[in-house]
DODREN-490962 format. One record per residue (C-alpha): x, y, z. Coordinates in pm, whole numbers, padded with zeros to 5 digits, always signed. Last residue first. Layout:
N
XYZ;...
***
This chain:
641
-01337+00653-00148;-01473+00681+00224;-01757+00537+00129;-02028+00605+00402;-02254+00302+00453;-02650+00351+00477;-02914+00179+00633;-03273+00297+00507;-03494+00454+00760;-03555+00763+00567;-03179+00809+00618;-03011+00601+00910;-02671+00635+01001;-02476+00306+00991;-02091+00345+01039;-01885+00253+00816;-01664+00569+00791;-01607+00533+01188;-01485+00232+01110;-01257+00257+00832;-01112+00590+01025;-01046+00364+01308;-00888+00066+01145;-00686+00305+00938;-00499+00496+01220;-00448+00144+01426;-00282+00033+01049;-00071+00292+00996;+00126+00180+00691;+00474+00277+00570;+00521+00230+00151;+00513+00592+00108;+00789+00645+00405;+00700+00798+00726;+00739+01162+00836;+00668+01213+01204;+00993+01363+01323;+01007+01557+00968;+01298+01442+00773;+01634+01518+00802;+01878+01705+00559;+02244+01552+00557;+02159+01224+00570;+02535+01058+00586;+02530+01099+00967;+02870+01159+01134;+02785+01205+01518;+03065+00937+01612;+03262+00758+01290;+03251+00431+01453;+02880+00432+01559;+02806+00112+01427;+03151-00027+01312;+03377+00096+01058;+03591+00012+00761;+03324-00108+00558;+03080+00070+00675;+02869+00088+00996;+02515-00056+01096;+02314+00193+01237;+02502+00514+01151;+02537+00410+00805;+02794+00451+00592;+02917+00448+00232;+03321+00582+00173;+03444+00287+00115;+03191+00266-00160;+03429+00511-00356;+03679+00204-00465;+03381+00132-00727;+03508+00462-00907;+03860+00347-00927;+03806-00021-01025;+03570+00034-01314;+03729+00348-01481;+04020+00053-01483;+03798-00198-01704;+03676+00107-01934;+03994+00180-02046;+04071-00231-02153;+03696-00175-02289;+03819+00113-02500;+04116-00049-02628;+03887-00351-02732;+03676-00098-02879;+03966+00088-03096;+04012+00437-02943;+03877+00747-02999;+03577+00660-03215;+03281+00685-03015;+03333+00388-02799;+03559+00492-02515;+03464+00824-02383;+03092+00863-02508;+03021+00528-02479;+03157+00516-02119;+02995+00848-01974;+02679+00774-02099;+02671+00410-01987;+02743+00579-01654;+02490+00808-01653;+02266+00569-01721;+02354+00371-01405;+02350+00686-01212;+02011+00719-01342;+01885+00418-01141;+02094+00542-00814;+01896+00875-00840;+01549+00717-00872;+01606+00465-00642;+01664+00743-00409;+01353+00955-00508;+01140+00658-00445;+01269+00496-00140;+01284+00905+00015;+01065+00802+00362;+01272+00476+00386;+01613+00657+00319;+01965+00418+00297;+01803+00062+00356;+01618-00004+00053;+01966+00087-00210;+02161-00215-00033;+02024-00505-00205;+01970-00284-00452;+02334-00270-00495;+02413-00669-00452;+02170-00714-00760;+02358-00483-00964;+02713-00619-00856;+02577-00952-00936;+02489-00870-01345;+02838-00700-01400;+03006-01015-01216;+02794-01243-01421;+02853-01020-01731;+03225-01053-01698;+03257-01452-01653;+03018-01478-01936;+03204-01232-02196;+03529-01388-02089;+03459-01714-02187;+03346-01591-02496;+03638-01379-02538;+03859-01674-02556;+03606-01867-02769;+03597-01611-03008;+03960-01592-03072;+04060-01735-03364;+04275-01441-03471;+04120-01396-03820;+03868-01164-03782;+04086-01031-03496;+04284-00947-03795;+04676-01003-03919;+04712-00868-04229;+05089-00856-04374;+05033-01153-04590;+04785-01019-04759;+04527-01256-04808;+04520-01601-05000;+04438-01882-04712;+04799-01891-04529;+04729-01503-04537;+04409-01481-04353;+04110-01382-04541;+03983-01043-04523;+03673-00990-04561;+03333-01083-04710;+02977-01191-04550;+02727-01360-04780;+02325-01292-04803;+02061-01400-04879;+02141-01848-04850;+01765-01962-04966;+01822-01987-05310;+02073-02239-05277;+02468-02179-05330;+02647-02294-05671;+02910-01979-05588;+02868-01852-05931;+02489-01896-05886;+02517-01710-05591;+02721-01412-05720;+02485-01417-06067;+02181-01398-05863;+02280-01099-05643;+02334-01202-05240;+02321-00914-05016;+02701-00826-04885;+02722-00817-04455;+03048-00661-04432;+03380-00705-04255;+03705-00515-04284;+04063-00598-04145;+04158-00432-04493;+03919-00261-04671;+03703-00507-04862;+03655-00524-05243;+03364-00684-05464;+03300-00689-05830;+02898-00725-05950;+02816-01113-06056;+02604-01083-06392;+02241-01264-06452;+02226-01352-06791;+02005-01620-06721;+02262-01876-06736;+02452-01689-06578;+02774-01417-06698;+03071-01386-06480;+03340-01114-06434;+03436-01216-06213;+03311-01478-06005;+03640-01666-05864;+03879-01364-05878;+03636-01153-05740;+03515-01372-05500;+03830-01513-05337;+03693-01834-05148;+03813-01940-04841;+03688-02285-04777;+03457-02468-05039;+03361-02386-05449;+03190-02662-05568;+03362-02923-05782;+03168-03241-05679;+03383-03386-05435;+03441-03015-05271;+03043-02938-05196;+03030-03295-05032;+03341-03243-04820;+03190-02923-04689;+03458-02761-04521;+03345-02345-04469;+03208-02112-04733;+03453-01807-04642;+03380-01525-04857;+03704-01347-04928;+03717-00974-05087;+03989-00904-05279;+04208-00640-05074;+04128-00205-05081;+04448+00011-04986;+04329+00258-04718;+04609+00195-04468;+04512+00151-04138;+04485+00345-03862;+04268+00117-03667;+03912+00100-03613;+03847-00246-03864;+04113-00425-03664;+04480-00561-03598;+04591-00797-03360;+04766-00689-03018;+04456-00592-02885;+04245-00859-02912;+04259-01109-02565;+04379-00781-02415;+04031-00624-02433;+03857-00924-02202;+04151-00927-01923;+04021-00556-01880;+03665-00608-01815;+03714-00891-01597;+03957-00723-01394;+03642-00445-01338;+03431-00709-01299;+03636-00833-00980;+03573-00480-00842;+03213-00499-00888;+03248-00889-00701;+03480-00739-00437;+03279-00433-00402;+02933-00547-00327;+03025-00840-00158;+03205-00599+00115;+02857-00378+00148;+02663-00638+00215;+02877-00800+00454;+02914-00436+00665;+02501-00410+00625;+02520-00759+00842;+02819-01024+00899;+02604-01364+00868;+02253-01270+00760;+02371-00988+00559;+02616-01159+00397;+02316-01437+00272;+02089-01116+00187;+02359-00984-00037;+02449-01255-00199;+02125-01410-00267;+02087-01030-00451;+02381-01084-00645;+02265-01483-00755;+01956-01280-00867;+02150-01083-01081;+02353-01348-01240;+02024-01633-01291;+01874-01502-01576;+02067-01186-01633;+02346-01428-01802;+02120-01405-02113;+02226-01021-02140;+02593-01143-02255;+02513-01464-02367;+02292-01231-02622;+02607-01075-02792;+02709-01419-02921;+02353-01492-03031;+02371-01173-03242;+02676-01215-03389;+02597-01581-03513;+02312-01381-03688;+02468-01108-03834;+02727-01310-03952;+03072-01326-03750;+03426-01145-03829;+03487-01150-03527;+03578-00760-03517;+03284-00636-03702;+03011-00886-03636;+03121-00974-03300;+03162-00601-03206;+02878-00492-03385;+02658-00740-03164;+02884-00644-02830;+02839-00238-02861;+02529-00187-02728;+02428-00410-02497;+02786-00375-02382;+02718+00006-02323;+02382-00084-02095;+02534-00334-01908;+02821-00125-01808;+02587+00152-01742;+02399-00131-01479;+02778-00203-01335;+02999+00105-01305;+02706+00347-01303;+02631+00185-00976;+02891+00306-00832;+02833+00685-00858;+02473+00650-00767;+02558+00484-00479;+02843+00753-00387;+02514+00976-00394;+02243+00771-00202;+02530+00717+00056;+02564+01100+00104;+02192+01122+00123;+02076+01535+00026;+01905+01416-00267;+01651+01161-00094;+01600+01389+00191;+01539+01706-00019;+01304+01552-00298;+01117+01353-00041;+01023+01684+00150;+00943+01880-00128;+00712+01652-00303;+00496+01556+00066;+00359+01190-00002;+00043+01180+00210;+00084+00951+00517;-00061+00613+00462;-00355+00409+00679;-00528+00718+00695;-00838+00559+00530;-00832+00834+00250;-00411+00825+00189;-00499+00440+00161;-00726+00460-00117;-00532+00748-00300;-00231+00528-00283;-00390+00207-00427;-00453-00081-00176;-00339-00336+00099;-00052-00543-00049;+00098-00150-00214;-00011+00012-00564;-00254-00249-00697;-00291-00437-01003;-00436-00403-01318;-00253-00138-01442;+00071-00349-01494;-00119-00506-01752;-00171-00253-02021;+00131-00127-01987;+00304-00456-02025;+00101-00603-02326;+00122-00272-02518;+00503-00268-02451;+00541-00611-02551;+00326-00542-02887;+00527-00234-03002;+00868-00415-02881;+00765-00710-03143;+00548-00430-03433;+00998-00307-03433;+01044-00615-03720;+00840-00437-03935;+01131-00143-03989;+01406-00433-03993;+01204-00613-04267;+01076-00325-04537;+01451-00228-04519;+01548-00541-04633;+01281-00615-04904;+01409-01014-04936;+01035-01095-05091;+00880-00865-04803;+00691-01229-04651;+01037-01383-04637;+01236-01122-04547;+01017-01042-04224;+01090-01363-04119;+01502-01304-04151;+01428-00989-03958;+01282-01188-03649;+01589-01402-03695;+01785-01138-03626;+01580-00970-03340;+01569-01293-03132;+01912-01301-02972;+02025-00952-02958;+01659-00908-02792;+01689-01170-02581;+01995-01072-02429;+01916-00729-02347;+01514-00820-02263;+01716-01061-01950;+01769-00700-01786;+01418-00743-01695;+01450-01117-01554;+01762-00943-01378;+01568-00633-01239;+01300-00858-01113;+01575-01092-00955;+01760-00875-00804;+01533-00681-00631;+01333-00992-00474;+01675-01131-00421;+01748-00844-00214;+01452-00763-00074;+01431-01081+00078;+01510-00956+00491;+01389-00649+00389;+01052-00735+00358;+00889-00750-00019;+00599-00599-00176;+00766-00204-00142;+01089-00312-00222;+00933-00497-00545;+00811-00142-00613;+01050+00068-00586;+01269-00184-00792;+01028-00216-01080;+00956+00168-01062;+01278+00266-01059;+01356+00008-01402;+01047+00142-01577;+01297+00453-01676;+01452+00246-01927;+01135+00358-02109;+01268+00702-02256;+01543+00485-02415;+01230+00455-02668;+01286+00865-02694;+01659+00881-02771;+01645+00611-03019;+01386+00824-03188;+01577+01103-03156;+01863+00935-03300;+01659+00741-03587;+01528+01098-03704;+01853+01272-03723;+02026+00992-03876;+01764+00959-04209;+01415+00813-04298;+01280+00682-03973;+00898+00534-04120;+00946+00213-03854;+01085+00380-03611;+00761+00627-03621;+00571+00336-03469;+00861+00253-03203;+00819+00609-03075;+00442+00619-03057;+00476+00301-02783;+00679+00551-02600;+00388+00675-02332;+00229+00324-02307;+00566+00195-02120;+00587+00515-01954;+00265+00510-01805;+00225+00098-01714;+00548+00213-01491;+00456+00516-01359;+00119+00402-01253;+00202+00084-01054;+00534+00288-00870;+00323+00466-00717;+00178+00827-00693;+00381+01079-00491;+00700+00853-00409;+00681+00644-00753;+00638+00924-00918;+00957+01150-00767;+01166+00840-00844;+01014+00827-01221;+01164+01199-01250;+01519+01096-01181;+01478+00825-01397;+01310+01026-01628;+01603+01240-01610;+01843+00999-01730;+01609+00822-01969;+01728+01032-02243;+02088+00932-02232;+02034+00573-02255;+01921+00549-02655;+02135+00896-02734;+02476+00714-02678;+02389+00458-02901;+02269+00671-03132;+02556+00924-03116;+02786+00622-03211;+02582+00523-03465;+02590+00882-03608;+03015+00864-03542;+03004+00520-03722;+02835+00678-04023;+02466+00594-04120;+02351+00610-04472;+02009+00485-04363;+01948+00141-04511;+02338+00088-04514;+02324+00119-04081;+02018-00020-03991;+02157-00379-04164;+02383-00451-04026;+02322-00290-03692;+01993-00517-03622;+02116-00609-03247;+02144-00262-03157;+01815-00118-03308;+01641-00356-03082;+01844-00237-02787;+01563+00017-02631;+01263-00233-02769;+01412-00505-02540;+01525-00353-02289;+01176-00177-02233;+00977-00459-02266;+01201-00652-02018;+01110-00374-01754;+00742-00377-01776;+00786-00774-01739;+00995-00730-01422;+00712-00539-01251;+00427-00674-01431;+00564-01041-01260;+00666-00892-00933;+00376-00666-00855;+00113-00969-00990;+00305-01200-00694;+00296-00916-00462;-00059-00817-00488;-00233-00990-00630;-00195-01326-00734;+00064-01413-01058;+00182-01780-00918;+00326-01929-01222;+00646-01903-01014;+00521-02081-00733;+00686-01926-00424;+01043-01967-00300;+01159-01829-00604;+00936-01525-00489;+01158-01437-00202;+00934-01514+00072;+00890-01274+00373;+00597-01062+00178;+00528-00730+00280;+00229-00736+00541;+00364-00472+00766;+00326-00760+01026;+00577-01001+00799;+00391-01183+00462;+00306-01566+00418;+00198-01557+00020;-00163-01551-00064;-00270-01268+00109;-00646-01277+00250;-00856-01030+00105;-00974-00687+00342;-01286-00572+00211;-01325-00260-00033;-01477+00046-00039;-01418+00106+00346;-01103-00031+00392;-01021-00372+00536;-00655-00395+00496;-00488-00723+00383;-00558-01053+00590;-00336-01278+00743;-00438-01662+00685;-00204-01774+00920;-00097-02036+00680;+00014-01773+00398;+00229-02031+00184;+00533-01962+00018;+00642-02297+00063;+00836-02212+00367;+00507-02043+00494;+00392-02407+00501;+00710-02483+00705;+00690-02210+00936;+00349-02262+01003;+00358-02686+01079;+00622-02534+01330;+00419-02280+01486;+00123-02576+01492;+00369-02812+01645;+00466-02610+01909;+00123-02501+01988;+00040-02889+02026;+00339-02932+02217;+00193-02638+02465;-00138-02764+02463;-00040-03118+02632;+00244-02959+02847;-00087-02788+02990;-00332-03034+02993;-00045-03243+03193;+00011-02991+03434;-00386-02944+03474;-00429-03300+03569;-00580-03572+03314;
***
C-alpha cells in the first residue's frame, strides 16, 4: 500500500470517527470522553453529556435521557427546576384553596386582595439579592438556602389565625420565588449558548408547571384531609400546606448535593485559579448600569408577572364568575400553569431556532411578536364576559333564593328526586328529618356564588349521599326560576370560550418567558448573576403592579384583564429600544447606532464572568500544589482545598 493511499485511508477513517462523534454526541453522549477539571482535592471525572471546550453542555437536555440526573449538568437541571416547582407550588397553595381560606378567616376581598399582592411582592428584593448570590457564591447554595429558609413559614400557615398573619405569611413563602435566578443562573452556567435557550426555558417552565399543579392538586388534597378530620374544614386546608413543607424539604435538601459549575464548587475553583474571585462591587455596577438589562426587566414583567397574577386570580375567577365548584375551578385554573409543560420550552426552541437563522436580531423579533400577541390574547379573553353581569359589579343589594343546580339525572327524576335547578329554600324549607335534623334558610346576592357546607337536613331534603359535603348556590338563570333581570357570567355559558382563550394566552405568556432568557445570557457575562437577578424581579414587579391596579377592587376582573391586555402591548413595545453592539437590534444592524454601547459602566479589562474558567491558570496551580516534597521520607501531596 503506497503512502497516498495510507493517507486517503486514515483520512476516511478520521472522517468517520468525527462523524460516528457527532452522532453519539447527538444522543447526548460525551464520545470524546472530555474530562472535568483535575484539581488538587479531587480528580477530574469524565462528563457524561458531550459539552463545548468551556465544558458547558451543547445538548439541550431533551436531547439527553431525561431520567438522566448525573452530575453536573444533568443533577443542575433537575434540582434546578425542581427547587423552583416547590416554590410555585407552596407560593399559590393558598390561591387554589380560596373557598375555603377565606370564611375560615373572616377574610374580605380587599385582605385577599392584599394577600395576593403580598405573596409576589416580597420576593422582589430577594430576587435582586439572589442575583448578587449567585455571582459571589453560586447559584447551588442560594437556591437549596431559600427553599430551607421558608419551610418555617408554611408551618406557621397552618396555626394563621386572622388577615394580618396569613398576609405576612403569604408574604414570606413568596420569599422562595426567588429560586427562579438561581435556576436560570445556573442552567446558563451548565449549558452553551447555543442551547441556553431551551435549557432556560425549559427549567423555568417545568418550575412554572408548580402553578398549575398546585391549582390542580390542592383541592383534592383538602378533600383527603376531610376525610381523616371528619369534614373539620379548617383542620383540612391548614394540613393540606405538610405537601409544599415536604417539596421544599426534598428540594433543599437535594440541590446541595451537587456542584456549583461542571468542574467544581466556587471556593474550589477560586483556590486552583481556574475562576476569578467574584468582586461585589464590580458585578453590582455592571449588571445595574445595562440599558438592555433594564428595558429587560421592564418587559419581562409583562409575561412572568402575568403568570404570577393569573395564578392568582384564575381559581376565584372560575369559582366566582363561572359559577364552578371548588374543584372544577381548580382544574380550570391549572390549564393555565399546565401549559408550562411544553409553552416555555417551545419559547426557548424559538429563540435558539431565530438565532440560528437571523441571529440576536431573530431573537429579539420572536420575543415581541409572540409577548405582543399575548397582549391581544389578554384582551380578547375579558370581552368574552364583560357585557354580562357579575359578583364585582354595582349591583343592587336585594338578596334572591338561592339555586343549587343538581344537573340531568334521568334516574334521580324517575323516582321523584329533586334534578336541574333546584330552589333550596323553597324546596327545603322549613324542613324537619327523620332525625330531626332541620334544613337552615339560604339566600344569594345576586350574580353571587358560594361554596355552602352540607347540613344533614339540606342533604337529606335533597335525597343526596353522604359523601356529597358540600353544595354550591347562586343565581339561577331566569328561564330556570331567577330573576328575570339577572343575566350572570354564571349563567352565560361561557367557559369553553374562555377556556380556549386561557390556553392560547398562557402559551404566548409561557413563550415570551422562555424567548427572554433566551436573550437575558448574552447582555453581561461578568454580571449573569446580578442581571438575572434584576430581570427576575421585574417579573414580580410586574405582577405587583397588575394586581394592585386591576384586581384589587377597582374594576371588575374581566375589566381588569381587558386593562391589563393593553399595559401588555405598550410596555413590550420598549424592546425596540434593546441593543447590542455585537449583534444589533431590532431596527439596527451591528454597529448601526455607532459608539452607542448599552453598558454604561465597564468592567475591569481582565474581569471575567463567575461561570468563566481558566483552565492553563488551573492546570499549573494544580500542579505545582501536587507536587511531592518529602517529609521524614514520606511522600506528601499539598491540598490546595
Amino acid at each position: 500500500m503506497s503512502v497516498d493511499e495510507l493517507t486517503a485511508r486514515l483520512k476516511r477513517m478520521e472522517e468517520e470517527v468525527n462523524s460516528l462523534h457527532t452522532t453519539l454526541e447527538g444522543m447526548g453522549k460525551n464520545s470524546k470522553q472530555v474530562k472535568s477539571l483535575d484539581l488538587a482535592n479531587r480528580k477530574g471525572t469524565v462528563f457524561t453529556v458531550p459539552v463545548d471546550e468551556a465544558h458547558k453542555a451543547t445538548q439541550d437536555p431533551l436531547c439527553v435521557t431525561l431520567l438522566n440526573c448525573s452530575k453536573p449538568h444533568m443533577a443542575a437541571f433537575h434540582t434546578s427546576w425542581f427547587g423552583f416547582f416547590s416554590s410555585f407550588f407552596s407560593t399559590f397553595a393558598a390561591a387554589s384553596l380560596n373557598a375555603y381560606i377565606i370564611p375560615d378567616l373572616n377574610l374580605t376581598n380587599l385582605d385577599w386582595g392584599n394577600a395576593n399582592v403580598a405573596s409576589v411582592t416580597g420576593t422582589i428584593l430577594f430576587r435582586l439579592l439572589m442575583g448578587w448570590i449567585c455571582d459571589k457564591f453560586g447559584a447551588r447554595k442560594g437556591l437549596g438556602i431559600l427553599l430551607l429558609g421558608t419551610t418555617p413559614a408554611i408551618v406557621l400557615m397552618m396555626f394563621a389565625q386572622n388577615a394580618w398573619q396569613f398576609i405576612l405569611l403569604r408574604c414570606v413563602i413568596g420569599f422562595s420565588l426567588a429560586t427562579f435566578v438561581a435556576c436560570q443562573t445556573w442552567c446558563s452556567q451548565m449549558f452553551s449558548k447555543k442551547v441556553v435557550g431551551i435549557a432556560n426555558a425549559t427549567a423555568a417552565g417545568w418550575g412554572n408547571l408548580g402553578g398549575g399543579i398546585t391549582n390542580l392538586l390542592m383541592p383534592y388534597i383538602f378533600l383527603m384531609f376531610m376525610m381523616f378530620t371528619g369534614d373539620d374544614e379548617s383542620a383540612s386546608w391548614r394540613l393540606s400546606f405538610l405537601i409544599p413543607l415536604a417539596l421544599h424539604i426534598i428540594g433543599g435538601c437535594w440541590v446541595l448535593t451537587t456542584t456549583d459549575l461542571p468542574d467544581g464548587n466556587y471556593r474550589e475553583l477560586e483556590q486552583s485559579g481556574a475562576k476569578q474571585k467574584a468582586d461585589s462591587k464590580t458585578v453590582i455596577k455592571v449588571g445595574a448600569s445595562n440599558v438592555n438589562a433594564l428595558i429587560f426587566t421592564l418587559t419581562y414583567g409583562m409575561c412572568f408577572g402575568i403568570e404570577l397574577t393569573m395564578n392568582n386570580v384564575a381559581s376565584r375567577y372560575f369559582y366566582a364568575y363561572q359559577g364552578l365548584t371548588p374543584q372544577l375551578a381548580g382544574i380550570a385554573a391549572a390549564c393555565w400553569g399546565l401549559m408550562n409543560i411544553i409553552a416555555r420550552s417551545m419559547g426557548g426552541w424559538l429563540s435558539d431556532w431565530a438565532n440560528a437563522r437571523f441571529g440576536m436580531r431573530g431573537r429579539l423579533w420572536a420575543c415581541w411578536i409572540v409577548q405582543t400577541l399575548e397582549g391581544v390574547m389578554c384582551i380578547l379573553l375579558g370581552y368574552v364576559t364583560i357585557d354580562y353581569d357579575a359578583p364585582d359589579t354595582d349591583l343592587d343589594a336585594v338578596q334572591f333564593e338561592s339555586y343549587v343546580n343538581l344537573g340531568d339525572d334521568m334516574i334521580r327524576e324517575q323516582v321523584g328526586l329533586p334534578t336541574g335547578w333546584v330552589p333550596l329554600n323553597a324546596t327545603c324549607f322549613p324542613f324537619v328529618g327523620a332525625n330531626g335534623t332541620e334544613a337552615g334558610k339560604l339566600v344569594a346576592a345576586r350574580c353571587n356564588t358560594l361554596n355552602t357546607k352540607m347540613d344533614d337536613g339540606l342533604r337529606e331534603c335533597l335525597r343526596l349521599p353522604m359523601d356529597v359535603k358540600a353544595v354550591l348556590r347562586t343565581t339561577a338563570p331566569p328561564e330556570f326560576g331567577g330573576p328575570a333581570d339577572v343575566s350572570c357570567v354564571c349563567n352565560s355559558g361561557t367557559v369553553a370560550s374562555v377556556m380556549v382563550l386561557v390556553v392560547c394566552f398562557s402559551l404566548c405568556v409561557q413563550a415570551a418567558e422562555g424567548l427572554h432568557y433566551g436573550i437575558v445570557p448574552y447582555i453581561s457575562r461578568p454580571a449573569l448573576g446580578i442581571v438575572s437577578g434584576m430581570v427576575g424581579a421585574g417579573g414580580n414587579l410586574g405582577s405587583v403592579i397588575a394586581l394592585n391596579i386591576f384586581f384589587k377592587g377597582a374594576y371588575r376582573t374581566d375589566q381588569g384583564i381587558i386593562y391589563m391586555g393593553a399595559m401588555i402591548i405598550s410596555i413590550t413595545a420598549l424592546m425596540f429600544g434593546v441593543y447590542f453592539p455585537e449583534h444589533g437590534s431590532m431596527l439596527f444592524k451591528a454597529g448601526g447606532l455607532g459608539s452607542y454601547d448599552p453598558q454604561l459602566i465597564k468592567p475591569p479589562d481582565d474581569y471575567r464572568g463567575a461561570d468563566h474558567m481558566d483552565f492553563e491558570n488551573a492546570k499549573k496551580t494544580v500542579e505545582a500544589a501536587n507536587k511531592e516534597t518529602t517529609t521524614n521520607g514520606v511522600p506528601v501531596t499539598v491540598n490546595s482545598a
